[in-house]
C-alpha positions as CSV (number, residue, x, y, z in Angstrom):
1,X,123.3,101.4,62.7
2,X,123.1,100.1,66.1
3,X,119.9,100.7,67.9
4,X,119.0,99.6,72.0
5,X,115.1,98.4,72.9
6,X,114.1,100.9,75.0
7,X,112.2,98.2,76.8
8,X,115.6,97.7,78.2
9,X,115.3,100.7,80.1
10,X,111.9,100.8,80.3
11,X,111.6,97.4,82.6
12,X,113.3,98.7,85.9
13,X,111.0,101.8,85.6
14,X,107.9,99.6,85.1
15,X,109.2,97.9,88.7
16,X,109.3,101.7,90.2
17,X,106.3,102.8,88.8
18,X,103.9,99.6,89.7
19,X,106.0,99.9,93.4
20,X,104.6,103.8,93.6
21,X,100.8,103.1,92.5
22,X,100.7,100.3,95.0
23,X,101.9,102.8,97.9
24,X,99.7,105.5,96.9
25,X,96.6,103.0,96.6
26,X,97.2,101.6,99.7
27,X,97.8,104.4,101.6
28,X,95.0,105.8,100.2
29,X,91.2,105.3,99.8
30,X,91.7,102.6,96.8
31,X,92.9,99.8,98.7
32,X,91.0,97.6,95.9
33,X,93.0,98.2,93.3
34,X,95.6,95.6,94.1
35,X,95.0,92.3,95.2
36,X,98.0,90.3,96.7
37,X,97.7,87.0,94.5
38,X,96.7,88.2,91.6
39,X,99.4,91.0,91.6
40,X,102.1,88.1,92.1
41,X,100.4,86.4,89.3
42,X,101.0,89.2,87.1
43,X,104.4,90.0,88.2
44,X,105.7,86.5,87.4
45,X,104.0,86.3,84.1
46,X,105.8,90.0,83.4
47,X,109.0,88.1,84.6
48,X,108.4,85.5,81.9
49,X,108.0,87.3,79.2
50,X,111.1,89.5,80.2
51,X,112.9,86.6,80.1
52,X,111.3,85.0,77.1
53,X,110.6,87.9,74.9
54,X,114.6,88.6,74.6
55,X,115.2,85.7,73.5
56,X,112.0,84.9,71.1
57,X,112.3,88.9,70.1
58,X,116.1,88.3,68.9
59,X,114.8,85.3,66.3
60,X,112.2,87.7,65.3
61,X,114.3,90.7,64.5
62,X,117.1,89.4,63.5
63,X,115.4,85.8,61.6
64,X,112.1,87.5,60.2
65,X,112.6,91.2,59.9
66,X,116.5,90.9,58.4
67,X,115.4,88.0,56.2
68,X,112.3,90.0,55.0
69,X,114.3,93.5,54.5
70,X,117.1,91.3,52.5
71,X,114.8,89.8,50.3
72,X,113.0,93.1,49.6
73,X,115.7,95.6,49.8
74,X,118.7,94.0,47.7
75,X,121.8,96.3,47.3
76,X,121.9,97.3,44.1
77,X,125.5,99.2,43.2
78,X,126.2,99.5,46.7
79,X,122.9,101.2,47.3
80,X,120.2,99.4,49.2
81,X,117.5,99.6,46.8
82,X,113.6,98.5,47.3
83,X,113.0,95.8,44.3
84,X,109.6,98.4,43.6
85,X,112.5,100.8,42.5
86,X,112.8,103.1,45.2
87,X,115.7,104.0,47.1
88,X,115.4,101.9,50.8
89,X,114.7,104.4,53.8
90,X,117.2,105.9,56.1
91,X,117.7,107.5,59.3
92,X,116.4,111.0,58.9
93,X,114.5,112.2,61.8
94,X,111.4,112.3,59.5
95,X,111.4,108.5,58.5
96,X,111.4,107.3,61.9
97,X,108.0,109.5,62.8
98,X,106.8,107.8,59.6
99,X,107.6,103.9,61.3
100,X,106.1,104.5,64.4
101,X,102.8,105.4,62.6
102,X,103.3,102.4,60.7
103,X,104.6,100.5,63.7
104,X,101.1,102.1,65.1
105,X,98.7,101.0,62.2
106,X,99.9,97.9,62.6
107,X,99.5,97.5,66.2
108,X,96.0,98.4,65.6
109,X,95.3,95.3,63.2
110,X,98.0,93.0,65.5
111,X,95.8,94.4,68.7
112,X,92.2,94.3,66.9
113,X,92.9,90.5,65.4
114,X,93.5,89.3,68.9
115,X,90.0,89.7,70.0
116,X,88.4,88.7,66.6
117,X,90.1,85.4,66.1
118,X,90.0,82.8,69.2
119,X,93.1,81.3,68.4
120,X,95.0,84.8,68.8
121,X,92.7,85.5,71.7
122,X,93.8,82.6,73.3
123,X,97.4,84.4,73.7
124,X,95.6,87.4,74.6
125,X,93.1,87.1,77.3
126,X,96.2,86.7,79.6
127,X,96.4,90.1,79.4
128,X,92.9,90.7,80.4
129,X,92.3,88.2,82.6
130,X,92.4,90.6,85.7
131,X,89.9,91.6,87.0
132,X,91.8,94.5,88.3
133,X,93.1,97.7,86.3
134,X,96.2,98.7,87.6
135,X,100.1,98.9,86.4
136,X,100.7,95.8,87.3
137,X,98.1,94.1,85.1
138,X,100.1,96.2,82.5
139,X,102.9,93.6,82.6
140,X,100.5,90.8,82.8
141,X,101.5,89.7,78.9
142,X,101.0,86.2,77.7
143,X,103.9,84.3,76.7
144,X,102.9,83.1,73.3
145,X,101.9,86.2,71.0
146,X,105.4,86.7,70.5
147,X,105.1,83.7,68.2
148,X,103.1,85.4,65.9
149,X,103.3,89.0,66.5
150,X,106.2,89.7,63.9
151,X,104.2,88.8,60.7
152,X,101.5,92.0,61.4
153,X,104.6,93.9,60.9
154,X,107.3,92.5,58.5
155,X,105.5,94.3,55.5
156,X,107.4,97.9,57.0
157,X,110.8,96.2,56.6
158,X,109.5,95.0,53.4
159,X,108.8,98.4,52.0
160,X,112.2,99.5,52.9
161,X,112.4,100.5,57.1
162,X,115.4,99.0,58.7
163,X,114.7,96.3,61.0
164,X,116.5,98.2,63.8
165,X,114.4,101.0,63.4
166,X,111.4,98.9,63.4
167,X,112.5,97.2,66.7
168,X,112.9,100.6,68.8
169,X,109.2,101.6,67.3
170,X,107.8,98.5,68.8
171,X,109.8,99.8,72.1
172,X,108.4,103.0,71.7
173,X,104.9,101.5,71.8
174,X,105.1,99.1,74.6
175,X,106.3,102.0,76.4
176,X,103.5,103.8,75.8
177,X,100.8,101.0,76.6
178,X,102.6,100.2,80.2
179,X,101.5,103.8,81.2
180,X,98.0,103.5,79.7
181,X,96.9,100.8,82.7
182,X,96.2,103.2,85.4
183,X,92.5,105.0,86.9
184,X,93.9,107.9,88.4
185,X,94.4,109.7,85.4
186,X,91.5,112.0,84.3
187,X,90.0,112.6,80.9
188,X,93.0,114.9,79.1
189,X,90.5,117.1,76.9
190,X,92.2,117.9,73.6
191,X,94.7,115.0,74.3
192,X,91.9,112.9,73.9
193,X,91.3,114.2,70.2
194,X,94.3,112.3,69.0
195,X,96.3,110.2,71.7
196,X,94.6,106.6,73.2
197,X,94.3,107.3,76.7
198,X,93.8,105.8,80.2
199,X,90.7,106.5,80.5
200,X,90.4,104.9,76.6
201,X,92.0,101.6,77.5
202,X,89.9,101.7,80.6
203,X,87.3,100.7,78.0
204,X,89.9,98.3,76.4
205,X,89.8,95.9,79.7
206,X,86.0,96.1,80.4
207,X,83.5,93.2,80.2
208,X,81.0,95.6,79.7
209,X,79.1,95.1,76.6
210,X,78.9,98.3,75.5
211,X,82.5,98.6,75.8
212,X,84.0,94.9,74.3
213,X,86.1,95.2,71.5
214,X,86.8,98.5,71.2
215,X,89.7,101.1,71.4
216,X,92.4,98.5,70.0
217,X,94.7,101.4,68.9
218,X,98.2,101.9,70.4
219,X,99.4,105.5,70.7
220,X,96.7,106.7,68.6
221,X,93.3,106.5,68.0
222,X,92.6,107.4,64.5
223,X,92.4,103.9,63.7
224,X,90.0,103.2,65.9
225,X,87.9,105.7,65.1
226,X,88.0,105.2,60.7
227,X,87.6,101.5,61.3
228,X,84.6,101.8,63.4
229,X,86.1,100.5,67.3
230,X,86.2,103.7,68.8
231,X,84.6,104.1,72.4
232,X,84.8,107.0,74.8
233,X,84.8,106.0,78.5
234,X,80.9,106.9,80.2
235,X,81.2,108.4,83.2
236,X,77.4,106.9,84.0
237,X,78.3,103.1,83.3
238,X,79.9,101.3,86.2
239,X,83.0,99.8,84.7
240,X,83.8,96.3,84.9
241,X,87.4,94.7,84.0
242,X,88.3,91.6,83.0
243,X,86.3,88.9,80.9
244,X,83.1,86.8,80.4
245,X,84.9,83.4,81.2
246,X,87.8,84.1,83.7
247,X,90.6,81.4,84.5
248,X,89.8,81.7,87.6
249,X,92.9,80.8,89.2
250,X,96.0,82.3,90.2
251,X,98.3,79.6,88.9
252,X,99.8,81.3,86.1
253,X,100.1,78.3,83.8
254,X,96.5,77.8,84.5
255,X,95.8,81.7,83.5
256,X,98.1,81.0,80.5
257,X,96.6,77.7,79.0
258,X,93.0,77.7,80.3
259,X,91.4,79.2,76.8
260,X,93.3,76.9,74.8
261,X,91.9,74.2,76.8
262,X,88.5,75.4,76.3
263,X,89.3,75.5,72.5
264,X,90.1,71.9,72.5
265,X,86.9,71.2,74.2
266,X,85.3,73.0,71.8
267,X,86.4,71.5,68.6
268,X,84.6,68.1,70.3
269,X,81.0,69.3,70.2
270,X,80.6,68.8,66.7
271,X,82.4,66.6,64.2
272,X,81.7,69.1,61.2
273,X,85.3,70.5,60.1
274,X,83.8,73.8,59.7
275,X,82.7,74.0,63.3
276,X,86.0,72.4,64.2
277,X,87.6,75.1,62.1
278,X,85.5,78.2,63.6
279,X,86.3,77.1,67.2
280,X,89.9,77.6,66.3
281,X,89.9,80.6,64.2
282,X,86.3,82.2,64.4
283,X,85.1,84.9,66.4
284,X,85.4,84.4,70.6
285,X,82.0,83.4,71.5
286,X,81.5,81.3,68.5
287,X,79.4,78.0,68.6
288,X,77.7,75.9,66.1
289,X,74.5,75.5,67.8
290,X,73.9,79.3,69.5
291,X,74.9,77.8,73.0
292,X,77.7,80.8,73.4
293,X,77.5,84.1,71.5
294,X,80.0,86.2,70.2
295,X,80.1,89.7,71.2
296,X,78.2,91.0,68.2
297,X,75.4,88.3,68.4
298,X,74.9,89.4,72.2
299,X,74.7,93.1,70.8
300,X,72.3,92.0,68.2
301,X,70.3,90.5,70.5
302,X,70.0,93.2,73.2
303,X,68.9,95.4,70.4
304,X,66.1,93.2,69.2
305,X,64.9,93.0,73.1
306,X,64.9,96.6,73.2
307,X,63.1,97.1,69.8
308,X,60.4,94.1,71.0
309,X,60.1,96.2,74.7
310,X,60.0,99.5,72.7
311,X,56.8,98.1,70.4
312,X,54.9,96.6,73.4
313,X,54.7,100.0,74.8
């Protein structure tokens, strides 16, 4: 069966919808929340990666996930049949809730993996490399996890989901995450229970420490909260967006490049493998010699200051 992205729909609405929360903010008392340059920043990285993800998304799809469902799910008397013995899935309305909460678990691990390893992160902190929360910083994707981003979830067309179905999940989910980048809505009470929400992925893009690496999930947030990254927004902290080491630039190949450039730097402080190796693929933050910290060594640390404070009382 033939299936269309709804990304392809989803695009012109993401024009309209960034168009409206601009009008309303500046017409109202948030003038703030959109800054000239760095919404033309995010705009033409959005318009890269609409022209680049078709293209890169097509050799996924059709390349990786067709190659992958093939290989697992041979036809077997006409019958496409898993090679673990079971019959491959369908179309019933009940298989495709079951891939989008695969398509969702593995968005979790995808989303969670690009803040744990550098070399992913280094694709990733595009996205967070605003120091503004808005719609527009919604589109601000980098151009490179596409590259990668189809091996978190080729196991689901190995266990038998068609790759079609697959690709309208991951639709699905982007549409979801677009609307999730905005302050205006509230705290949804029992919403909140199940669903990642604004006010959630307001968490996502803080440099607080409190809130760093946490709510990774994409529709949901069970995952976040059995794996131990679950964080509800405080109404007492004054949030912060964006990241510890900004691009600082508006240039978007600058804002594209600039931690990859900092990982090559990195790799020439010491000429130990290992540390050349952890640089690349280690934790963000990582150093050889305790000159930068990840997030959980600065954690770690604040506690021990408050337990020292705590016993000098």
């Amino acid at each position: 069966m033939d299936f269309t992205n709804p990304l392809v729909y989803g695009v012109p609405c993401f024009l309209g919808f960034i168009l409206l929360e601009l009008t309303y903010s500046k017409t109202h008392d948030h003038k703030e929340l959109y800054k000239w340059k760095d919404l033309r920043s995010s705009l033409s990285m959005g318009l890269g990666s609409a022209i680049l993800a078709p293209l890169l998304k097509t050799v996924s799809a059709i390349v990786i996930f067709n190659f992958v469902y093939e290989v697992f799910n041979p036809e077997v008397n006409g019958i496409r049949t898993n090679i673990m013995g079971w019959e491959s899935f369908g179309y019933a309305w009940y298989v495709w809730i079951l891939c989008q909460l695969l398509d969702d678990f593995s968005y979790y691990w995808f989303h969670r993996q690009n803040h744990m390893v550098r070399f992913f992160w280094a694709a990733h902190i595009v996205h967070h490399s605003s120091d503004n929360f808005n719609l527009g910083t919604a589109v601000r994707n980098g151009w490179f996890t596409i590259l990668y981003k189809p091996f978190f979830y080729m196991w689901i067309c190995a266990i038998g989901f068609p790759p079609e179905m697959l690709v309208v999940c991951l639709g699905i989910e982007a549409l979801w995450q677009f609307q999730l980048h905005s302050v205006f809505i509230p705290k949804m009470g029992i919403i909140e229970k199940i669903f990642n929400t604004h006010t959630m992925h307001q968490v996502h893009h803080a440099k607080n420490l409190e809130y760093m690496d946490k709510n990774h999930g994409g529709f949901l947030n069970i995952f976040d909260k059995i794996f131990g990254t679950w964080k509800e927004l405080d109404d007492d902290i004054d949030i912060e967006y964006g990241v510890s080491h900004p691009p600082n630039s508006y240039n978007i190949w600058v804002i594209l490049t600039h931690e990859y450039r900092d990982i090559w730097n990195d790799t020439k402080k010491s000429k130990n493998w290992y540390h050349k190796f952890m640089y690349i693929f280690g934790p963000p933050g990582w150093s050889h010699d305790g000159s930068t910290l990840t997030i959980k060594q600065m954690r770690a640390q604040v506690r021990l200051e408050r337990e020292v404070a705590t016993s000098a009382v």
